[in-house]
C-alpha positions as CSV (number, residue, x, y, z in Angstrom):
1,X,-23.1,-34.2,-0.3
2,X,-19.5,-34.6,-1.5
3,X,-18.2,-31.7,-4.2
4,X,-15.3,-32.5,-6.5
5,X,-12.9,-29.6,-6.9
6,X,-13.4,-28.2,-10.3
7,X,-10.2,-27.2,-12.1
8,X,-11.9,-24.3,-14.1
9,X,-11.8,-22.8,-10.6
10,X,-8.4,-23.7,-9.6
11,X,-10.4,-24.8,-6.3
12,X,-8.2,-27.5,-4.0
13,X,-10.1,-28.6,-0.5
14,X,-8.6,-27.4,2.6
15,X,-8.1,-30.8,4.7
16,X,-5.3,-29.9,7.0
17,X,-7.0,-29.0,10.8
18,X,-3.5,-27.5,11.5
19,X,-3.9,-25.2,8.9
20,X,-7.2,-24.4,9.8
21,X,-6.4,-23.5,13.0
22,X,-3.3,-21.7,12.3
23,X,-5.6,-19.3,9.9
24,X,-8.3,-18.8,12.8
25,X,-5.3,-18.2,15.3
26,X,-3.8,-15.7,12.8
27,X,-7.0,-13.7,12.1
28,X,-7.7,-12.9,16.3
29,X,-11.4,-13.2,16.0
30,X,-14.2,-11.7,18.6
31,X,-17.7,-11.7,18.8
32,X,-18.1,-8.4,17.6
33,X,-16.1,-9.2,13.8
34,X,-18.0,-9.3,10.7
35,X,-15.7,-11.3,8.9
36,X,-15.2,-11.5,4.7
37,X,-14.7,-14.8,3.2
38,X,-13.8,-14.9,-0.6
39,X,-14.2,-18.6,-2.2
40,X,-15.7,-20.5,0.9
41,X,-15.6,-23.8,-1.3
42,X,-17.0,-26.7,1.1
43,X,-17.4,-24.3,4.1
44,X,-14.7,-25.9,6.2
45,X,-13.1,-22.4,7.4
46,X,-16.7,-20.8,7.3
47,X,-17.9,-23.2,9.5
48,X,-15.2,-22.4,12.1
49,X,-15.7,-18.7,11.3
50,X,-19.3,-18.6,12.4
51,X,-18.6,-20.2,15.8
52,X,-17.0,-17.2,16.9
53,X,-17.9,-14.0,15.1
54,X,-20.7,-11.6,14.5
55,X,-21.5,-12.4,10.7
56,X,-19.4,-14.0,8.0
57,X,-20.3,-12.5,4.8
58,X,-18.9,-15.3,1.8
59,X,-18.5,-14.7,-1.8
60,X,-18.6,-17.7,-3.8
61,X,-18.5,-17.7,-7.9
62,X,-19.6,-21.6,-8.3
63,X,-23.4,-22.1,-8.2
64,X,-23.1,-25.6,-7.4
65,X,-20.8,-24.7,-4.3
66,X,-23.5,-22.1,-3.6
67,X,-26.4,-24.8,-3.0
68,X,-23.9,-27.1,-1.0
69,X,-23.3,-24.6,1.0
70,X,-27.2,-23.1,1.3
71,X,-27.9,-27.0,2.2
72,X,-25.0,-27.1,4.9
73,X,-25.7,-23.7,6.5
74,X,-29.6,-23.4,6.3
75,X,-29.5,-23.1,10.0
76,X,-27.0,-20.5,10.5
77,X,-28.2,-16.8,11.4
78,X,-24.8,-15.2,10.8
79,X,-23.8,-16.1,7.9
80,X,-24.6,-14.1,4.1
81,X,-24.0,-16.7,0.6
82,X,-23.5,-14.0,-1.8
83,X,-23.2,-15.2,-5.5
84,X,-20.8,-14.0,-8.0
85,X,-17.3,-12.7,-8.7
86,X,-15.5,-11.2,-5.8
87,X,-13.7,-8.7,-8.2
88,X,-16.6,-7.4,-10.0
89,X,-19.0,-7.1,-6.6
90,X,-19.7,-3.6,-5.4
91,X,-19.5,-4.7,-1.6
92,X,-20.7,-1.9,-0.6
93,X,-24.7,-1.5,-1.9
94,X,-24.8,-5.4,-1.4
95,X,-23.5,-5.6,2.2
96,X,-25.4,-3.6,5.1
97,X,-22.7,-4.3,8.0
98,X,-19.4,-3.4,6.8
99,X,-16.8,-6.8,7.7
100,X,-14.2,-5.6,9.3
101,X,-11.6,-8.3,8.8
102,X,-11.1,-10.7,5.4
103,X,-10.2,-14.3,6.3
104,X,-9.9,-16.7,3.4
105,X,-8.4,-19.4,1.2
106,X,-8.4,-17.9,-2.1
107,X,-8.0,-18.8,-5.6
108,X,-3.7,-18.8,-6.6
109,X,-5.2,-18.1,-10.1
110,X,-6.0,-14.4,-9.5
111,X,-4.5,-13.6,-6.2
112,X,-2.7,-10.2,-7.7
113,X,-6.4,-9.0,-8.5
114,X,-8.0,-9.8,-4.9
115,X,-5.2,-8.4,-2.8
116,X,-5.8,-5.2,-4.9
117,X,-9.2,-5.0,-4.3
118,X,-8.2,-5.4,-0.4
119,X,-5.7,-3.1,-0.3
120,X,-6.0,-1.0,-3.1
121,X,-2.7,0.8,-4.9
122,X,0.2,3.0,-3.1
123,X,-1.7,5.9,-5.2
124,X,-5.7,4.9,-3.9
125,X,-5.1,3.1,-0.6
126,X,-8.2,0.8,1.3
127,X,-7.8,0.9,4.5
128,X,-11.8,-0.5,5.4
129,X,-10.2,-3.6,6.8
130,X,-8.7,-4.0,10.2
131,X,-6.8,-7.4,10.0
132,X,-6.6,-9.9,6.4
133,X,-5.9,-13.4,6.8
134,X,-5.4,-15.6,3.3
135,X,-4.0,-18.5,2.5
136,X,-2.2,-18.1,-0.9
137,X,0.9,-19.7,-2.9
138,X,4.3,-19.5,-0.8
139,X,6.0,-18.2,-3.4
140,X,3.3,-15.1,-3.7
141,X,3.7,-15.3,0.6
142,X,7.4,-15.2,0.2
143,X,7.6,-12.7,-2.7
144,X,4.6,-10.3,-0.2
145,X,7.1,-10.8,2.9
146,X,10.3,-10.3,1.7
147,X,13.2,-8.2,3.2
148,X,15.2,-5.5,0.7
149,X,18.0,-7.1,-0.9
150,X,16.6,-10.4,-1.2
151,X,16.1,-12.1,-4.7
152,X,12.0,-12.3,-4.0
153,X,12.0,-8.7,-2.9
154,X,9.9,-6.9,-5.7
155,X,7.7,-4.2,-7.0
156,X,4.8,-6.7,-5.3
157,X,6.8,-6.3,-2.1
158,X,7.0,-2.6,-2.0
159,X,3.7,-2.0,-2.6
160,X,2.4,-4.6,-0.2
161,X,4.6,-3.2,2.6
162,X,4.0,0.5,2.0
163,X,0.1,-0.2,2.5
164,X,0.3,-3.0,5.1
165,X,2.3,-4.5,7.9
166,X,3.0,-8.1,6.2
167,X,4.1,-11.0,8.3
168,X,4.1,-14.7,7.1
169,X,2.8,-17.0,9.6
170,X,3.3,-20.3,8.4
171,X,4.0,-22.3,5.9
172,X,1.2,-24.8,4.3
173,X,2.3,-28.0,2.3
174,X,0.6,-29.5,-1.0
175,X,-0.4,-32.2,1.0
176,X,-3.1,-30.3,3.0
177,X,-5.3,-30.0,0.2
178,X,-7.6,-32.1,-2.2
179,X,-6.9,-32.6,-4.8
180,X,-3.1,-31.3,-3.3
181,X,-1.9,-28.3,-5.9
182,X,1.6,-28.0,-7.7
183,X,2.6,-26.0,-5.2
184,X,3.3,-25.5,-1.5
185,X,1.1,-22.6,0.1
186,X,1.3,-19.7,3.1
187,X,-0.7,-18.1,6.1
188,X,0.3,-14.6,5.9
189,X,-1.1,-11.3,7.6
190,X,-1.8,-8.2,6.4
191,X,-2.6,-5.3,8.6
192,X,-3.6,-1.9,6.8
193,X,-2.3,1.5,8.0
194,X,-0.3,4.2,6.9
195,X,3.2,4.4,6.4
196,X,5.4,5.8,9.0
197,X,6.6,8.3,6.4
198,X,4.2,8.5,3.6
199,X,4.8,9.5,0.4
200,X,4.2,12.9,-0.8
201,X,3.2,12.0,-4.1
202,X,2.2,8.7,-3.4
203,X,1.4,8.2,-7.5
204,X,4.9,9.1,-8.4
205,X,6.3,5.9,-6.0
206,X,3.9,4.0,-7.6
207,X,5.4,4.8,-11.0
208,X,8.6,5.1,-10.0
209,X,8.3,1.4,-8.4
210,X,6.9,0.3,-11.5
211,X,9.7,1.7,-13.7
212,X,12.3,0.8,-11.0
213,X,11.7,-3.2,-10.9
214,X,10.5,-3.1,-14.9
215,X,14.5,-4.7,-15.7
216,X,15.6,-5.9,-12.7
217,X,19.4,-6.3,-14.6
218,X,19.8,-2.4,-14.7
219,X,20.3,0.4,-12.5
220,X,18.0,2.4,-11.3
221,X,19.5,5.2,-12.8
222,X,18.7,3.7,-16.1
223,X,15.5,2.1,-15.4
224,X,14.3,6.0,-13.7
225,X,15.7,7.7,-16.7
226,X,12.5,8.8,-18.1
227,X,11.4,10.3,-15.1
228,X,14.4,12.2,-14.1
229,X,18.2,11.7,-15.3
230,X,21.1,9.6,-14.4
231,X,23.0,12.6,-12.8
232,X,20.3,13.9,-11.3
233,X,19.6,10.7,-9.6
234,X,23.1,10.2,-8.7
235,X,23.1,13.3,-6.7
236,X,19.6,12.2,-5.1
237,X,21.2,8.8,-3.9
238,X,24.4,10.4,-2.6
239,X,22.4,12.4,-0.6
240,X,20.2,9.3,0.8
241,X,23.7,7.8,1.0
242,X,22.7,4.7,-1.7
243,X,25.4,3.5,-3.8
244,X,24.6,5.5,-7.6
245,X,25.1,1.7,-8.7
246,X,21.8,0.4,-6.9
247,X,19.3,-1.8,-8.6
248,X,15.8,-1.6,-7.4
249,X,15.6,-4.6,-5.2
250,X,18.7,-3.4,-3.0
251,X,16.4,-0.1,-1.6
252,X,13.9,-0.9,1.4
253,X,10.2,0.3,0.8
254,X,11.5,3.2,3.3
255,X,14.3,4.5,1.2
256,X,11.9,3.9,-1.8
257,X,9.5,6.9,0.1
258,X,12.5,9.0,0.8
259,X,13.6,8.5,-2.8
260,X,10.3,9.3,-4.6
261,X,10.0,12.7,-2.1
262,X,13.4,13.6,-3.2
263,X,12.6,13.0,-6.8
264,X,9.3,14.8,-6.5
265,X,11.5,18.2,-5.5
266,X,13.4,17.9,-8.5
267,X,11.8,17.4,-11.6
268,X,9.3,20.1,-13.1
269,X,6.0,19.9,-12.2
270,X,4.4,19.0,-15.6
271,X,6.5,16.0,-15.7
272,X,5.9,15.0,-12.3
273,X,2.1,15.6,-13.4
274,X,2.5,13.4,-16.3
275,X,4.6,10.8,-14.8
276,X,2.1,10.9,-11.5
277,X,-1.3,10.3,-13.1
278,X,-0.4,7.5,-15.2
């Protein structure tokens, strides 16, 4: 049975076997993975999922897809067709072995939204996977992967990195899909752990990354200004030895730790209370 790509769910066909392989490659499967697939569509990553692993658990929203794939799987042991919306699914009451690894094509549309689900915020990390594999936009890819100083390094970036080891893996043209998108895609990698110097107050980074990429024109000492004060900064980045003229995307997610943890000893405790819980 042949399924046409519905644009209400941004859904483009995977055709590229280079791809495909490049994403099985990536995600280092064994027989002892129970592996998370969010938007299976037609089933042609699923399909090379269950030849290896212990259970593929796949969340798909479209009922339609959800009978093509019932039809085309009927015979398969390992594998779970859960229906409904990945972001509002409690995974776990619905799922009785936990996956362990997240291996998927998923929709450009609300890729911010999924990869906080996965990996959850500097301030609530989610660390349940051991390895996630997706195929998302290249910009998103490049934006995820990028190096301090770059133009694409960002507030996505920082948080990304503090919570996960990110490594792009290849890049993916239009032309490997049906119908092919409006944009070029990316493999990446993401590896949970926790960062080799964590934060003390991990919700102040995250607001202080928030407030720090909010105008990426100005200084940090202006964009931080509510928080803590120009001078006061100043001294704080003399002493990391950061020019006091620095704009957010010039400081690595490592001097963005060091930075909140010198900010944190500074300012009075009800403002970092206030400023830290929101």
């Amino acid at each position: 049975m042949s399924m046409r790509p519905q644009k209400r769910f941004a859904q483009h066909w995977l055709k590229s076997e280079k791809a495909l392989q490049e994403i099985i490659t990536a995600a280092q499967l064994s027989p002892e993975d129970v592996v998370l697939e969010i938007g299976p569509g037609t089933g042609i990553l699923t399909k090379e999922l269950l030849k290896t692993v212990k259970k593929v658990s796949a969340i798909e929203l479209d009922q339609a897809l959800m009978k093509h794939l019932q039809e085309k799987f009927r015979q398969k042991d390992n594998l779970i067709l859960i229906q409904g919306d990945f972001l509002k699914l409690e995974l776990e009451s619905i799922l009785r072995e936990k996956p362990n690894k997240v291996v998927a094509n998923i929709p450009y549309n609300i890729t911010g939204p999924i990869l906080e689900k996965l990996l959850g915020s500097i301030a609530e990390p989610n660390r349940k996977y051991d390895r996630i594999i997706l195929l998302v936009q290249k910009e998103i890819a490049e934006r995820i992967c990028a190096e301090s100083g770059s133009k694409t390094f960002g507030a996505l970036s920082v948080r990304t990195q503090y919570l996960a080891e990110c490594e792009l893996i290849s890049l993916v043209p239009a032309k490997a899909f049906s119908p092919p998108p409006k944009v070029d895609s990316a493999i990446i990698s993401l590896t949970p752990r926790v960062f080799p110097q964590s934060a003390t107050s991990p919700k102040l980074l995250e607001k202080l990354v928030k407030l720090g990429f909010a105008n990426r024109r100005k200084m940090l000492r202006n964009n931080l200004k509510s928080v803590i004060s120009p001078e006061e900064l100043e001294t704080i980045l003399k002493k990391l030895e950061i020019s006091s003229m620095v704009r957010a995307e010039a400081i690595s997610v490592f001097d963005w730790v060091r930075l909140a943890n010198c900010v944190e000893l500074r300012i009075p405790s009800r403002i970092r209370y206030k400023h830290s819980s929101t």
